[in-house]
C-alpha positions as CSV (number, residue, x, y, z in Angstrom):
1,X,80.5,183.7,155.0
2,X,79.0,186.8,156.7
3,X,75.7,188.4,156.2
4,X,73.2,186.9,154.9
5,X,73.1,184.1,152.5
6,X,72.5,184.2,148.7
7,X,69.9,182.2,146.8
8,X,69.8,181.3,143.6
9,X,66.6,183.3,141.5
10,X,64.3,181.6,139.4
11,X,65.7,182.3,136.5
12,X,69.1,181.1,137.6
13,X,67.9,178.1,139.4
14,X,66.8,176.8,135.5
15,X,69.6,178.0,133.8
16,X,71.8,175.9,137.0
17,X,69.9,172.6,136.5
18,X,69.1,172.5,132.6
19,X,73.3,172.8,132.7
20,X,73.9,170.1,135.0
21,X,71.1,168.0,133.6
22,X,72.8,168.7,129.8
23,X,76.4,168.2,131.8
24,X,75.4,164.8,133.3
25,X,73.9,162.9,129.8
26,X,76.7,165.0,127.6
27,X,79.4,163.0,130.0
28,X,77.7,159.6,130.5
29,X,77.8,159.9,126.9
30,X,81.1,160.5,125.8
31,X,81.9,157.9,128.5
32,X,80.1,155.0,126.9
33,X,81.4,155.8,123.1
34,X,85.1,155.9,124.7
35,X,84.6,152.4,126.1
36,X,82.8,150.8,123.5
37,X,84.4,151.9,120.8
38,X,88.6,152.5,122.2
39,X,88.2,150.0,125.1
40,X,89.0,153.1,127.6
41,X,87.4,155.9,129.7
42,X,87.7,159.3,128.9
43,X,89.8,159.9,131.7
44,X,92.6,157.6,129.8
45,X,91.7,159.6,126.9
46,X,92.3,162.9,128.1
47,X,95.9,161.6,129.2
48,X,96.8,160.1,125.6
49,X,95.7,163.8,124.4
50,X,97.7,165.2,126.9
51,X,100.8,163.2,126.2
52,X,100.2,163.5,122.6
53,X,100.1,167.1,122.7
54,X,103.4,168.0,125.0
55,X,106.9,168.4,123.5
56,X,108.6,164.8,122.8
57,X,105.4,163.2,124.3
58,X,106.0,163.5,127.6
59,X,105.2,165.4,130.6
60,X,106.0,165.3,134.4
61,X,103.1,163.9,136.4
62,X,102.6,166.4,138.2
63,X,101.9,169.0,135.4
64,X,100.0,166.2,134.2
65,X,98.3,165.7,137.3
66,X,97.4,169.5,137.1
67,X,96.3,169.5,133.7
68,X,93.7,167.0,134.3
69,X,92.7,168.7,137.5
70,X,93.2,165.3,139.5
71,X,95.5,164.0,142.4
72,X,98.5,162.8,142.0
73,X,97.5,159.5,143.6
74,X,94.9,159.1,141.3
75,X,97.1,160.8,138.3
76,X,99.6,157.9,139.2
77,X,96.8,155.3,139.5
78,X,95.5,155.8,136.0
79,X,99.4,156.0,134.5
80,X,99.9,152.7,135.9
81,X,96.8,151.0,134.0
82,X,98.0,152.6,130.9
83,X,101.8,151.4,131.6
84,X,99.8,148.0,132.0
85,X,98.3,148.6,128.4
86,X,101.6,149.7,126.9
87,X,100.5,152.9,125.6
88,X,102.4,155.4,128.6
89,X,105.5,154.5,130.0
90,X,107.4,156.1,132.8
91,X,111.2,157.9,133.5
92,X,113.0,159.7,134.6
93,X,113.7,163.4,133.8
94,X,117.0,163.5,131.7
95,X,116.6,167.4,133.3
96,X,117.3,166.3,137.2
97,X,117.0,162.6,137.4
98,X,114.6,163.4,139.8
99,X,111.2,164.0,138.6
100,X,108.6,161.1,137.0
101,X,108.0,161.5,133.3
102,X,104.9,159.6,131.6
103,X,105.9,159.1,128.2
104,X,103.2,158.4,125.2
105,X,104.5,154.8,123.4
106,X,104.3,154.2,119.7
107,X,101.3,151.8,120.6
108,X,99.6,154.5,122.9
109,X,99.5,157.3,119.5
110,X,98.1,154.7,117.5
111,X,95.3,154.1,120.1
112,X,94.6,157.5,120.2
113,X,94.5,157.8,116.6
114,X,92.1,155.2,116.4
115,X,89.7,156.4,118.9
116,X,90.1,160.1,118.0
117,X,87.1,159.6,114.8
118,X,85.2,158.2,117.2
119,X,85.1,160.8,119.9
120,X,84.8,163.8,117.7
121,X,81.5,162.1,115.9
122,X,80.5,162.1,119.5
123,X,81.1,165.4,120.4
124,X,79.7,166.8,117.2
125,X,76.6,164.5,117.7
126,X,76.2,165.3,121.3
127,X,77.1,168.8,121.2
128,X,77.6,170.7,118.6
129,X,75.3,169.6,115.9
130,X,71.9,171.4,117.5
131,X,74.3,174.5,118.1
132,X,74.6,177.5,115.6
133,X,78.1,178.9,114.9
134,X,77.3,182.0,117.1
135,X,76.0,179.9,119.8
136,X,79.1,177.4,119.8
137,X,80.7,181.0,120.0
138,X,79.1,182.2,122.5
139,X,79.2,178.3,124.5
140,X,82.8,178.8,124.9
141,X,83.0,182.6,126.0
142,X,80.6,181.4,129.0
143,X,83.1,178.5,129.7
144,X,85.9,180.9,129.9
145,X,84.1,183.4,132.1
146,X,83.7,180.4,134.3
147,X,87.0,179.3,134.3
148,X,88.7,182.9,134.6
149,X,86.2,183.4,138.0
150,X,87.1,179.9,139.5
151,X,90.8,180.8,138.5
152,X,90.6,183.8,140.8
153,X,89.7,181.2,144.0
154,X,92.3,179.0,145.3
155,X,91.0,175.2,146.2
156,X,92.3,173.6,148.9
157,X,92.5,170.1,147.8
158,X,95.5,170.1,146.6
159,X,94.7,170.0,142.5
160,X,95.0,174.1,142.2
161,X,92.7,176.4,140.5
162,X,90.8,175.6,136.9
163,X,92.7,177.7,134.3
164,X,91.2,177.7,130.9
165,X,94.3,176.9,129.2
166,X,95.0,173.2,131.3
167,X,91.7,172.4,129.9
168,X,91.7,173.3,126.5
169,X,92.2,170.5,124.0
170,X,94.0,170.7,121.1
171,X,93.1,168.9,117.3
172,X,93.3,165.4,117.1
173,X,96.7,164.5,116.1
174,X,96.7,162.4,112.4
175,X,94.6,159.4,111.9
176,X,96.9,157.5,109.5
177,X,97.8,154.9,112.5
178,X,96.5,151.8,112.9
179,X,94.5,150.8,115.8
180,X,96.3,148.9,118.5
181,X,93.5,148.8,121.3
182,X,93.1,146.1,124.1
183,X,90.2,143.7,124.1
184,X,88.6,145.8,127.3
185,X,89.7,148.3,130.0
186,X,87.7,147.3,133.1
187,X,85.1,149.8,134.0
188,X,86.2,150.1,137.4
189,X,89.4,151.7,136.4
190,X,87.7,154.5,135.1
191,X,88.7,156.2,138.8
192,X,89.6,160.1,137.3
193,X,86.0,161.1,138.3
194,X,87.0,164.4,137.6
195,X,83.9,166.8,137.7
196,X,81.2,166.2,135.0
197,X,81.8,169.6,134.4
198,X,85.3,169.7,134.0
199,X,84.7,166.2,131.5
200,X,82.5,168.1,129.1
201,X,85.2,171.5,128.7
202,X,87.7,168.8,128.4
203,X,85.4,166.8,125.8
204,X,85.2,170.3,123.7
């Protein structure tokens, strides 16, 4: 960086760390419901949606590792657990042979069927029950002018740039299934710490 540097003005520096405060509680949040109440952190979640969401159920893992903005080591970590559980399963494509599919099971939609009620009273709770329809408006136009900046910067960590639409979550698919959860998911395997940030767009 040439020149000199920036700084933050005051008005910026409490806008910056009321956000990070509200990103942090809104995160550890939705967090503990997941586990408590579906036996799973949001990071297994977000792949159920995912899966859920994609055309017969299944994606490659590397979109999938794209779309969650994590690593493919830690993409294939987390696949593993939930091949363990019996809600993902992996192929191969029927397109090359080649690439890795994960594959949402029957028993994996149910699960996320059953959570889904759980985690949207969160979110609303947490969220959006203090916010007015033109501020819930106006919270996501500031999240896409984030996004569309930090779209225009390549990272060099090897999980590309944050697009809007990778992190955009669709409904909740029907709830008519029943629940088919595990007893627990150990906390530890809760290892997608993708960016508190990144959790709460995800969690909207």
């Amino acid at each position: 960086m040439s020149g000199s540097p920036r700084w933050l003005e005051p008005d910026q520096q409490r806008a910056w760390r009321t956000v990070i405060v509200a990103l942090n509680h809104v995160s550890e949040r939705i967090e503990r419901e997941l586990l408590r109440d579906a036996g799973m952190p949001h990071a297994y979640y977000m792949i159920l949606v995912r899966l859920s969401e994609a055309e017969g159920g299944a994606l490659p893992m590397s979109v999938l590792a794209r779309a969650l903005q994590a690593s493919a080591s830690r993409t294939s970590h987390a696949v593993t657990r939930l091949e363990q559980l019996g809600w993902v399963r992996r192929s191969r494509s029927p397109h090359d042979g080649r690439s890795l599919l994960a594959e949402l099971t029957d028993e994996g939609r149910a699960t996320l069927v059953a959570a889904a009620p759980g985690h949207a009273e969160e979110v609303l709770r947490t969220v959006f029950d203090p916010l007015t329809a033109e501020q819930t408006a106006q919270l996501e136009a500031i999240a896409r002018d984030i996004l569309a900046n930090m779209s225009a910067f390549s990272l060099d960590d090897g999980r590309g740039s944050a697009r809007g639409d990778d992190l955009a979550i669709p409904p909740a698919p029907d709830r008519d299934a029943r629940s088919l959860q595990p007893e627990s998911v150990p906390h530890e395997d809760a290892i997608f710490n993708v960016s508190r940030s990144a959790l709460l767009i995800a969690a909207l």
